[in-house]
ChimeraX commands (.cxc) that place a marker at each C-alpha (Angstrom):
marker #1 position 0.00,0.00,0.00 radius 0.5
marker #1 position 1.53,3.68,-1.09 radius 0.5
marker #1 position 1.17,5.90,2.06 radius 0.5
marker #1 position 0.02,9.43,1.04 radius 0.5
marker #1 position 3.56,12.32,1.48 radius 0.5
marker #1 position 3.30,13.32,5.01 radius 0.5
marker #1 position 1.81,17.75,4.52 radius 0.5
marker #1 position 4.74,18.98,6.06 radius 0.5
marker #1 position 6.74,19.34,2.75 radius 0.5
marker #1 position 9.67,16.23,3.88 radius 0.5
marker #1 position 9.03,14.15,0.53 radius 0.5
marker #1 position 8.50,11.26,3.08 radius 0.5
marker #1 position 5.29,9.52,4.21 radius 0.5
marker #1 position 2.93,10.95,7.18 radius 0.5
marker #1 position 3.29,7.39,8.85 radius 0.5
marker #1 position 7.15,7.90,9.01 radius 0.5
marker #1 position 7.16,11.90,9.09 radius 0.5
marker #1 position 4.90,13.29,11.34 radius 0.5
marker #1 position 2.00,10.79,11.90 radius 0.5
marker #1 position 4.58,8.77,14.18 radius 0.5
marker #1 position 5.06,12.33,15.95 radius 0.5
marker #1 position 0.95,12.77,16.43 radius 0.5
marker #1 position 0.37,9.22,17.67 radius 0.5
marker #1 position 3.05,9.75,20.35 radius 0.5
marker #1 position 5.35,7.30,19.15 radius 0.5
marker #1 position 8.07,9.55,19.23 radius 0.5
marker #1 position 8.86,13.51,20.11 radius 0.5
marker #1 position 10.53,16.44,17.63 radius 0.5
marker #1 position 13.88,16.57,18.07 radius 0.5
marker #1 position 14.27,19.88,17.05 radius 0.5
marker #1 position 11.94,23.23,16.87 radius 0.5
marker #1 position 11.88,22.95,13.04 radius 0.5
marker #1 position 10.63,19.51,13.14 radius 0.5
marker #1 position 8.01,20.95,15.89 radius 0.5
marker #1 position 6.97,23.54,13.51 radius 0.5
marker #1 position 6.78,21.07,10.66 radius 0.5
marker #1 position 4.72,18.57,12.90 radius 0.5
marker #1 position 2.12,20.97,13.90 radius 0.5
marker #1 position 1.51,22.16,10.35 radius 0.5
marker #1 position 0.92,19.06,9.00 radius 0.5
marker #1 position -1.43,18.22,12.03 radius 0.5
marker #1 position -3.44,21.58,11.12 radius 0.5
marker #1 position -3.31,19.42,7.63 radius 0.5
marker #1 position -5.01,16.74,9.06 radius 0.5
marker #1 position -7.27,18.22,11.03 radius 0.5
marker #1 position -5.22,17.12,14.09 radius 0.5
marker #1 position -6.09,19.42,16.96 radius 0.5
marker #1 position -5.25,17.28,20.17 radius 0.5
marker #1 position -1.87,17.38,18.98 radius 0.5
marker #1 position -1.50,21.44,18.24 radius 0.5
marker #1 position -2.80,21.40,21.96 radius 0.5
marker #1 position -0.40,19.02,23.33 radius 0.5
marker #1 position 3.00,20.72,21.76 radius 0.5
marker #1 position 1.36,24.12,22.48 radius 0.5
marker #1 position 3.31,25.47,26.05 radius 0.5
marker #1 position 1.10,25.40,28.86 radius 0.5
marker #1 position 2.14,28.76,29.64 radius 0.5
marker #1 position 0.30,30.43,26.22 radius 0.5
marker #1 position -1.67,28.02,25.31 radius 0.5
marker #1 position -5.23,28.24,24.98 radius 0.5
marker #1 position -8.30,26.47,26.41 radius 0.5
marker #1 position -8.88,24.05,23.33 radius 0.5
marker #1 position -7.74,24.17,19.58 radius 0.5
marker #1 position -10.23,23.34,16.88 radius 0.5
marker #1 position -8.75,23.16,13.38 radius 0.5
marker #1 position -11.13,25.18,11.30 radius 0.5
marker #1 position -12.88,22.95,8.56 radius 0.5
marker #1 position -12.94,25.81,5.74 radius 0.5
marker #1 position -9.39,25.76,5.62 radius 0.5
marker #1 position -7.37,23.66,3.22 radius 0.5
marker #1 position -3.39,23.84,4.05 radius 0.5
marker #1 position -2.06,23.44,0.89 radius 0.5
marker #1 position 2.17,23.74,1.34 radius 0.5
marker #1 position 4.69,24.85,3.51 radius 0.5
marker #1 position 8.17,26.49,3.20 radius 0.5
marker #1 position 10.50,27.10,6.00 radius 0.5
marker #1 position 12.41,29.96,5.27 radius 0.5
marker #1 position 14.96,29.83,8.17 radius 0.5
marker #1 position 15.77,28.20,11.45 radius 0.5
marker #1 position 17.87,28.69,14.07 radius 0.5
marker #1 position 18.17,27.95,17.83 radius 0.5
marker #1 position 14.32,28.52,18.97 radius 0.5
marker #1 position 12.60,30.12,16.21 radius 0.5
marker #1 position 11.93,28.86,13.02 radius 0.5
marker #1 position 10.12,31.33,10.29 radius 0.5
marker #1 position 8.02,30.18,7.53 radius 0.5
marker #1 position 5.12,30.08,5.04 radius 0.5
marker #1 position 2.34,28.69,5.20 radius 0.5
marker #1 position -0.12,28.35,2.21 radius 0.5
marker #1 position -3.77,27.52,2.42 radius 0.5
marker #1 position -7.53,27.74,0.56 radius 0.5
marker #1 position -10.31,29.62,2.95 radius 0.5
marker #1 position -13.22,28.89,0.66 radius 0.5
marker #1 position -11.92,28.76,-2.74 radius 0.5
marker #1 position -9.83,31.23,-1.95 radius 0.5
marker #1 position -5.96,31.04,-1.65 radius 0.5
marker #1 position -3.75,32.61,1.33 radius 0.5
marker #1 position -0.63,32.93,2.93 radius 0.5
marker #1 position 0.29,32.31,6.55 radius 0.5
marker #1 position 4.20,34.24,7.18 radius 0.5
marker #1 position 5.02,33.83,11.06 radius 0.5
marker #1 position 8.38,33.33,13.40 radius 0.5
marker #1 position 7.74,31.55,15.75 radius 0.5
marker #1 position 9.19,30.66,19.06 radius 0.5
marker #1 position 9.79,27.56,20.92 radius 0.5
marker #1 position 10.98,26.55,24.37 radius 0.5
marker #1 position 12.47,22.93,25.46 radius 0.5
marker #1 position 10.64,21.71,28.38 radius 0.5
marker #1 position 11.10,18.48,30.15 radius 0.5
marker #1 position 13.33,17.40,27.26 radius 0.5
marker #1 position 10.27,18.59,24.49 radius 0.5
marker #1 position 9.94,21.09,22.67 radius 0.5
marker #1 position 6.88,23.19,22.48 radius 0.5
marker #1 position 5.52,26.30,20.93 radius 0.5
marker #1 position 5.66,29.64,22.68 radius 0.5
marker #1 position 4.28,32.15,20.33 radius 0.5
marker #1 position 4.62,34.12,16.90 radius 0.5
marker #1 position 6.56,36.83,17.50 radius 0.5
marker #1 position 5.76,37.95,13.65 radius 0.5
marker #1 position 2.96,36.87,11.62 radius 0.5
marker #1 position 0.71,38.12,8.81 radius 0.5
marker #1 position -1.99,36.42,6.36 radius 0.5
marker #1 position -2.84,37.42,3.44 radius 0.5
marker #1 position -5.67,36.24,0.79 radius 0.5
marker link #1:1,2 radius 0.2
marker link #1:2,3 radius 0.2
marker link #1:3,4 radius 0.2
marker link #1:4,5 radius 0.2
marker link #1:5,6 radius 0.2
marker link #1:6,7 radius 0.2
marker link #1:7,8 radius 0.2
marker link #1:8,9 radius 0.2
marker link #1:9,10 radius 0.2
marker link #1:10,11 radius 0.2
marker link #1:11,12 radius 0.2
marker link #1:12,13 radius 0.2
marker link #1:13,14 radius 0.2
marker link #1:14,15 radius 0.2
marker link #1:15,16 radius 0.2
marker link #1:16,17 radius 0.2
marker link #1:17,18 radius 0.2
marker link #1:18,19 radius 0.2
marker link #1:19,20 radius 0.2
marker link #1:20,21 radius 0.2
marker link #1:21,22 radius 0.2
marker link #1:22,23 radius 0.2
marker link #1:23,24 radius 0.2
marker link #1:24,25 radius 0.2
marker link #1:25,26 radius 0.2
marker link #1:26,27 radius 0.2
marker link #1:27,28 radius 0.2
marker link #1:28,29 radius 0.2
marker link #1:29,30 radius 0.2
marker link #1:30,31 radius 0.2
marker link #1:31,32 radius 0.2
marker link #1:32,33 radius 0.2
marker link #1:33,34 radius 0.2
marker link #1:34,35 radius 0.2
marker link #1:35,36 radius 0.2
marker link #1:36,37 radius 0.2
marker link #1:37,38 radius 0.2
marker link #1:38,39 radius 0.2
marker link #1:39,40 radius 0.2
marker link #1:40,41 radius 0.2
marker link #1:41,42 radius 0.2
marker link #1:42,43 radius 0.2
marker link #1:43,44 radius 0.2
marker link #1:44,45 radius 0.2
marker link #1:45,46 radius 0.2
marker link #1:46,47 radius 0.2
marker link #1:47,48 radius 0.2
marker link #1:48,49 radius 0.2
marker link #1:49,50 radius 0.2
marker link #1:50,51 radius 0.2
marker link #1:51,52 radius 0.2
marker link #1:52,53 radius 0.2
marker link #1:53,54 radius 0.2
marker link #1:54,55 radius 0.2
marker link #1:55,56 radius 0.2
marker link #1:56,57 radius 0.2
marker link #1:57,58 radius 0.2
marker link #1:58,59 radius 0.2
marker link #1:59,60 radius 0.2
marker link #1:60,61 radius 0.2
marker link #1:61,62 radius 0.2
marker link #1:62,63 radius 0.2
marker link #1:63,64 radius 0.2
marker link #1:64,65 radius 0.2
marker link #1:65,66 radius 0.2
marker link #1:66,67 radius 0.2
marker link #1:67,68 radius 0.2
marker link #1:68,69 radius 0.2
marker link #1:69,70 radius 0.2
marker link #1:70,71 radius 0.2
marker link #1:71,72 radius 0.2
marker link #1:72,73 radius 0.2
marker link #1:73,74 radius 0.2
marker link #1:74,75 radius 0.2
marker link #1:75,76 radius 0.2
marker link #1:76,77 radius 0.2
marker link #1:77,78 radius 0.2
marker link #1:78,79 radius 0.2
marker link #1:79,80 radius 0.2
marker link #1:80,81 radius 0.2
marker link #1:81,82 radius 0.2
marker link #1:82,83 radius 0.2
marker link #1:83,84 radius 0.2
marker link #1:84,85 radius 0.2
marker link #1:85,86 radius 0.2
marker link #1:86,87 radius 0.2
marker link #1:87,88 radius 0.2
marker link #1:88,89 radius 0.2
marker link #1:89,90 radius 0.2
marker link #1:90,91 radius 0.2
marker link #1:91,92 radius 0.2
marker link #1:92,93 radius 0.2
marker link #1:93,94 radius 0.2
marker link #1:94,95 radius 0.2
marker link #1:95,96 radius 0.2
marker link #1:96,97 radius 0.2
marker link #1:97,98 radius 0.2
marker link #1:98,99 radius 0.2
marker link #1:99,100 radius 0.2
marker link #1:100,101 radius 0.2
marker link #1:101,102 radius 0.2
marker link #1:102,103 radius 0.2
marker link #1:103,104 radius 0.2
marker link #1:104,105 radius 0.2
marker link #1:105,106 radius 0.2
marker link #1:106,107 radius 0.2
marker link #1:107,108 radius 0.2
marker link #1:108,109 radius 0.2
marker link #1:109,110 radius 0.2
marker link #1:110,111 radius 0.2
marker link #1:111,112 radius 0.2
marker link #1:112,113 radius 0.2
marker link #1:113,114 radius 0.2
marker link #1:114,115 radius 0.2
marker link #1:115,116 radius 0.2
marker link #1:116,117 radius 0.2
marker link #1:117,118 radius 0.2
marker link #1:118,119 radius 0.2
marker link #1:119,120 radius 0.2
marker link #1:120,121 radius 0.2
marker link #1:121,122 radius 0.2
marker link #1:122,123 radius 0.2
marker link #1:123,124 radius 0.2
view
C-alpha cells in the first residue's frame, strides 16, 4: 500500500514523518521539526496534537482546526536555535492565502513546544 507524502513538505510519508510524531510514538527533536509537525497536524485536522505541543504557559483552552481551511504547502524559510520562520499556504473557501510567522519555541522536560509568533501576517 503507497502511504500518502506526510503535509509537512519532507518528501516522506505521514506514517514515518509526522503521523509517528501525532500518535506519540516519538517527540521532535528539534523546533523545526516541531513547527513542521504541527503544520501538517493543522493538515489533518489534528487538533489534540496542536494542543499538546502548544506550552502550557500560552496556550489556549482548546484548539479546533477550522474545517474551511485547506493547508495546501509549507516552506520554511529559516531556522535557528528557537525560532523557526516560515510560510504557510492555504484555501479559505476557494480562496488562496498565505500564513508568514516566526515563531518561538521553548524545550521543556526534554520537548519542545511552541511559545508564540513573535511575527505573523496572512494574506488572501
Amino acid at each position: 500500500m503507497i502511504q500518502p507524502d506526510c503535509p509537512c513538505g519532507s518528501g516522506t510519508a505521514y506514517d514515518g514523518c509526522c503521523g509517528r510524531l501525532h500518535r506519540g510514538a516519538a517527540q521532535a527533536a528539534t523546533p523545526e521539526e516541531l513547527m513542521r509537525s504541527r503544520y501538517a497536524a493543522y493538515a489533518v485536522r489534528d487538533g489534540d496534537y496542536v494542543w499538546r505541543t502548544w506550552h502550557p504557559r500560552t496556550r489556549p483552552l482548546s484548539v479546533t482546526p477550522d474545517l474551511e481551511v485547506r493547508w495546501t504547502g509549507l516552506v520554511v524559510n529559516d531556522a535557528a536555535g528557537d525560532e523557526v520562520e516560515f510560510t504557510a499556504s492555504f484555501e479559505r473557501l476557494g480562496e488562496p492565502g498565505t500564513l508568514h510567522e516566526r515563531s518561538v519555541f521553548a524545550r521543556r522536560a526534554g520537548r519542545w513546544f511552541y511559545v508564540e509568533a513573535t511575527t505573523g501576517s496572512t494574506s488572501s
